[in-house]
C-alpha positions, 0 to 999 in steps of 0.5 A: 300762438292762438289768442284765448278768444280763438282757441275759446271758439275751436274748444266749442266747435271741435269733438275729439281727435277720435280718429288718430287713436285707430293706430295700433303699433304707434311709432314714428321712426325706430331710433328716435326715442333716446334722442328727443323724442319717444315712439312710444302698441290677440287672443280673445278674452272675457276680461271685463272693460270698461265702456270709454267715456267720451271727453270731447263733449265741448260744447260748454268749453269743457275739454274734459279735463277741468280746463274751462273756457269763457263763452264769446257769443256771436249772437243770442240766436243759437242757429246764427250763433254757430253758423256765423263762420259757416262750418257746423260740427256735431258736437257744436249742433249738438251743444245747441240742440239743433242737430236735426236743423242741418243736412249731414249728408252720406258720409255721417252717420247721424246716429254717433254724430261721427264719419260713417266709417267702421272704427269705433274712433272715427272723426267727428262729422260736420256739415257739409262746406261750401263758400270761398276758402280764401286760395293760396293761403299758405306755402304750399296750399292753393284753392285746390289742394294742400301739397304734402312731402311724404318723406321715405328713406333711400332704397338703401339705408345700412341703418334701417336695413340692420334694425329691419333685417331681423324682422324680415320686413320687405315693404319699398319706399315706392310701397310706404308712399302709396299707401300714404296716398291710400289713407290721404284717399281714405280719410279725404273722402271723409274730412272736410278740407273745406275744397281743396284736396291733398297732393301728396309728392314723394321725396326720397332720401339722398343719404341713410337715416343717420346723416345729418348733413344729408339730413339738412340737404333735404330739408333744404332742397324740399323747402326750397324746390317742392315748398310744401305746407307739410312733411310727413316723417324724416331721418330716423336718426337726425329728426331734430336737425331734420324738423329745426331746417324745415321750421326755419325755412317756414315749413311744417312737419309731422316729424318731431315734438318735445322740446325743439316743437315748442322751440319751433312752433308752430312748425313740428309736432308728432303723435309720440310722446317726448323723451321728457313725457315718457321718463315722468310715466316711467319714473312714476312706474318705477319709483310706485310698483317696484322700487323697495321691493325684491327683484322677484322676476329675477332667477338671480336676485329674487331674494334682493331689494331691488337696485336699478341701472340704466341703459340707453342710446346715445344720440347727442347731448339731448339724450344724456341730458334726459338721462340725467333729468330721469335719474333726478326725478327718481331721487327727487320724487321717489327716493330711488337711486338710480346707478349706473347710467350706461350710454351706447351707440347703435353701431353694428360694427361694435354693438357686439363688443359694446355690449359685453363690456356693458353687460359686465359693468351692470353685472359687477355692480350688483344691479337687479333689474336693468332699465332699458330705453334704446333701440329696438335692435340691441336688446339682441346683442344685450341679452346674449351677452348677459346669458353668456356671462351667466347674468340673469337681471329683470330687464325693465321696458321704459315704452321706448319704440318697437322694444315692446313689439312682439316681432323684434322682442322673439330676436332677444335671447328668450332666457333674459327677456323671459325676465321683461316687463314694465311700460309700454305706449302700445295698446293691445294689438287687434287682429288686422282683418278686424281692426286698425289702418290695414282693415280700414284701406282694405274695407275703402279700397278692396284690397291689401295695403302696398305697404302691409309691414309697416301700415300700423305706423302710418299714422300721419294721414289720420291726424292731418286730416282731423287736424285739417278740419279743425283749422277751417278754410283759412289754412295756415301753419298757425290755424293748424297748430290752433287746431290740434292745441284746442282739440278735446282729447280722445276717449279715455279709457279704450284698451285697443288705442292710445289717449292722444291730446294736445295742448294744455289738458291738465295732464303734464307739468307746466314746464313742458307745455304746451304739449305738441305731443300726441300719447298720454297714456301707457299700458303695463306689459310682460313677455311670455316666451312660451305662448304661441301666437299671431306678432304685429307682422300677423306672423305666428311663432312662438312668444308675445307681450302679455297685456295686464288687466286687459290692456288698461292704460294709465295717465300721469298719477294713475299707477297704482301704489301695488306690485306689479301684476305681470307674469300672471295670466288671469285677465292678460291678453296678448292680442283681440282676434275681435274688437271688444263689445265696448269698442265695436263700431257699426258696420257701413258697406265698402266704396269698393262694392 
C-alpha cells in the first residue's frame, strides 16, 4: 500500500468523492449480499433538513474525521508548493488561497470549486493537465486510453431472470453496456484522466450468474485475451471466485470488497458495504431501538418482549460465518440472544417447499420478529407461507440489496410485509426527471438512457472517473487504490445520497480495515402497503417505503437509544418529486443543446 508521505500528499490534494453519492438505488448485483458482500436506496415534504456540511476540506490533512496528516512541503513557496507535480485541484488552491491564480477552464464552475454539471455532489475541479503521462503505465492502460471490461450477464440467465421476472425489468445486456458507455462519455468530459480516454469493451457472460466454473472461464479468458486495467461488475452469484481469478492474473475489478479486497489489494474494492460493515449497523439497530422492547408492530405478539430469529441466504462457508460473527456481537455487545439462525437456498425449484418448512421453524419457536438478510426474491414465497400458516411476526429488514426497494417489496404478501421495517443502505429516491444517473445522461446526452431499468445501479462510471483523478498521470493499480484510500469522505449528512469513504476515516473497527468498501451510513424505513406512489422503475401502484425523519441517515454509534420511529407519517417520505433546497445544484445549460 501507499507509503504515509503518499497518502500525506493525495489528502492535501483531493476534496471529496462527492460524485459517487449521486447514486440513488445502490446496489451491485441482487444476490451477493449474504455471501460477502452487502449491496446495501417521492413525495414532496416540508420536513426540515439540515444543510451537509462539507468534510472533504483537506487542505491542512484533515479528512474530517479527526485523522490528521503530517505536511511534506516541496517548497515554502506556496504556488511551487502545489504545482510541483503539475496537477492543481481546488481544494489544494483553495488551501493556499490562490484559486484566482489559475485557468479552470468551461467545464468548472469557479463559484463551488466543483464540475459544472447539475448535482449537488459533482467532482471536484482541477485545472486543466497538460505534459507527458508516461504511456503504457499499466496493463490495459496506453497514452491514449484506459481499456475497461464491462461485464454483462448472458442473454439468458434462469438466476437473474427468476429474480427480475417479478419486477418486469426489460433492459438488454446490449442496453446496460451502452449506457455504461453513456456515463464514461458523461463524466469523461469532466474528470481529468490526464490524456488518455476510457475504451470500454463488452464481455458478455459464457454461463448464468451462479456458475462458478464459468465464472473462473471468464476471469480468465478476460485476463488473458482483452488484458484490461479494469472490470466493471461480474457474476452475481460467484463475485468472490470471480474478483480473487482477476486479482490473480493482476487485473483490477469494481466488483467486490470486504474480506477478500483487502486479501487482494489492491486489485478489488466496490461502492457497498461488506456483509461485516452491514452486520455492526445492524447489530447496533437492533441490540439500541428494539431489543427488550414489545414486538409492537406484530398483530401476534404486540404484548410480548421481543425475541429475534434469523434468516439468510446461504451462499458458501463465508455466509455462515457472518451469521454466526452477527449472532456473537449481538450477545457479546447488546446482551441479545439472537435464535435460530435458518439458512436457505435460492433455488426456484424448492424456495416454495424451503419456506414452509422455515416459516414453521420460526413459528414453533415462538420468534416475534424475524431478521431477514437474503435476496430480494424470497421475501415472496416467505411471507405467503407465513399467512397461510397464520403467522404474523415483524420482519426486520437488515439493509440486504433491493429488499428494501419498493418495486420487489409490492411482490411480498402485503399482509406480513405491512409488519416490515428496519435498516436500509438506500437514500430517499428522487424523482428521475429531477435527479440522479437517468436525469444526468439525459440532461448530457438529450435523451433517455438505453438502460432505464437498471441505470440507478450503474454506479461504476462515476467513481472511476473520480478515482481516476485522483491517481494522477501515472496510472497504475496501486496509485489508484492510493487514490480512493486517501480520499475525503462525501458529504455527510445528504438525505437523497449515501456517505461513501474509503480507507481508514475512523469509522469501522481496526480489524476490518482498510476499508475498500464504499457506503457508511444507513436510513431507518417502514412499508406503507397502503399509499399509492411512484417505485424505483417510475411506476405507480400501490405501497412504498416510508423514510423516517426525512431520510436522515446514520453512521456506526449514531442510532438512537429510543423506539424506533416507524409507521408514523409525521416527517416521513417516501420519495422527492424535487430536490430538496439544501441539496439543489445550480443549473448549467445541456451539451446537447
Amino acid at each position: 500500500m501507499a507509503d504515509e508521505s503518499d497518502m500525506s500528499r493525495q489528502l492535501r490534494r483531493w476534496g471529496p468523492l462527492g460524485v459517487i453519492a449521486v447514486i440513488v438505488v445502490i446496489v451491485v448485483v441482487v444476490l451477493v449480499a449474504s455471501g460477502g458482500d452487502d449491496g446495501d436506496d417521492e413525495a414532496d415534504t416540508d420536513t426540515d433538513t439540515t444543510q451537509p456540511t462539507d468534510d472533504g476540506d483537506t487542505g491542512d490533512g484533515d479528512t474530517g474525521n479527526g485523522d490528521t496528516t503530517t505536511s511534506d512541503p516541496v517548497s515554502d513557496d506556496p504556488m511551487e508548493a502545489i504545482t510541483a507535480d503539475g496537477i492543481v485541484s481546488w481544494t489544494e488552491a483553495e488551501a493556499a488561497g490562490l484559486t484566482g491564480d489559475f485557468e479552470w477552464g468551461d467545464r468548472c464552475d469557479t463559484d463551488r470549486g466543483t464540475y459544472a454539471y447539475p448535482d449537488f455532489f459533482a467532482g471536484e475541479c482541477v485545472v486543466p493537465w497538460e505534459g507527458d503521462n508516461g504511456g503504457a503505465t499499466e496493463t490495459g492502460v496506453t497514452a491514449d486510453s484506459i481499456r475497461i471490461v464491462v461485464y454483462t450477464a448472458p442473454e439468458v440467465d434462469p438466476v437473474l431472470d427468476y429474480v427480475t421476472g417479478p419486477i418486469n425489468n426489460d433492459d438488454t445486456p446490449k442496453d446496460v453496456f451502452d449506457t455504461h458507455v453513456g456515463l464514461a462519455e458523461f463524466y469523461g468530459s469532466f474528470f481529468e484522466t490526464y490524456g488518455r480516454t476510457l475504451e470500454l469493451v463488452q464481455y458478455e457472460a459464457t454461463g448464468p450468474s451462479d456458475d462458478e466454473v464459468a465464472a473462473i472461464a471468464d476471469a480468465e479468458t478476460i485476463a488473458r485475451d482483452l488484458q484490461p486495467f479494469m472490470v466493471w461488475s461480474g457474476p452475481a452469484l460467484q463475485l468472490t471466485v470471480f474478483g480473487e481469478t482477476l486479482a490473480a492474473n493482476g487485473i483490477m475489478c469494481a466488483c467486490g470488497g470486504g474480506v477478500t479486497a483487502q486479501e487482494n489489494y489492491p486489485y478489488l474494492h466496490t461502492v457497498t458495504k461488506s456483509a461485516e460493515q452491514s452486520r455492526i449497523l445492524l447489530a447496533e439497530y437492533i441490540g439500541k431501538r428494539l431489543a427488550g422492547r414489545n414486538a409492537v408492530h406484530s398483530p401476534d405478539f404486540a404484548e410480548q418482549e421481543r425475541t429475534f430469529g434469523y434468516l439468510y441466504l446461504e451462499t458458501g462457508e463465508v455466509s455462515t460465518q457472518v451469521a454466526e460473527d452477527f449472532r456473537d456481537r449481538l450477545a457479546d455487545e447488546y446482551g441479545v440472544t439472537l435464535d435460530p439462525l435458518i439458512p436457505y437456498r435460492l433455488d426456484p425449484l424448492t424456495l416454495q417447499e424451503q419456506a414452509t418448512t422455515i416459516i414453521a421453524s420460526l413459528k414453533s419457536a415462538g420468534v416475534t420478529s424475524i431478521v431477514f438478510a437474503g435476496d430480494a426474491i424470497a421475501p415472496r414465497d416467505f411471507t405467503l407461507a407465513a399467512t397461510e400458516q397464520e403467522y404474523f411476526p415483524e420482519w426486520i429488514l437488515s439493509g440486504t440489496v433491493l429488499v428494501d426497494t419498493s418495486v420487489f417489496a409490492r411482490t411480498y404478501d402485503q399482509q406480513q410485509w405491512a409488519n416490515a421495517f428496519g435498516m436500509s443502505n438506500t437514500s430517499v429516491p428522487i424523482a428521475r426527471e429531477v435527479g440522479g444517473n437517468y436525469f444526468l445522461y439525459e440532461w448530457f446526452h438529450g435523451e433517455p438512457p438505453p438502460a432505464g431499468d437498471t441505470i440507478g445501479i450503474q454506479w461504476q462510471a462515476s467513481l472511476t472517473l473520480a478515482l481516476l483523478q485522483g491517481a494522477g498521470p501515472n496510472l497504475t493499480h496501486e496509485s489508484y487504490a492510493e487514490s480512493m484510500l486517501a480520499a475525503a469522505p462525501t458529504r455527510r449528512g445528504a438525505i437523497t445520497a449515501p456517505s461513501i469513504s474509503f480507507g481508514d476515516q475512523g469509522i469501522w473497527p481496526d480489524e476490518i480495515l482498510p476499508d475498500l468498501n464504499g457506503i457508511d451510513d444507513v436510513s431507518e424505513v417502514w412499508w406503507d402497503p397502503d399509499t399509492i406512489g411512484i417505485d424505483e422503475l417510475e411506476r405507480e401502484g400501490a405501497g412504498v417505503y416510508q423514510y423516517v425523519d426525512g431520510g436522515t441517515r446514520y453512521l456506526p454509534g449514531e442510532w438512537p437509544d429510543t423506539d424506533p420511529k416507524v409507521f408514523d407519517p409525521d416527517g416521513a417520505v417516501d420519495r422527492y418529486v424535487e430536490r430538496p433546497e439544501s441539496e439543489t445544484p445550480p443549473d448549467y445549460p445541456s451539451p446537447a443543446g
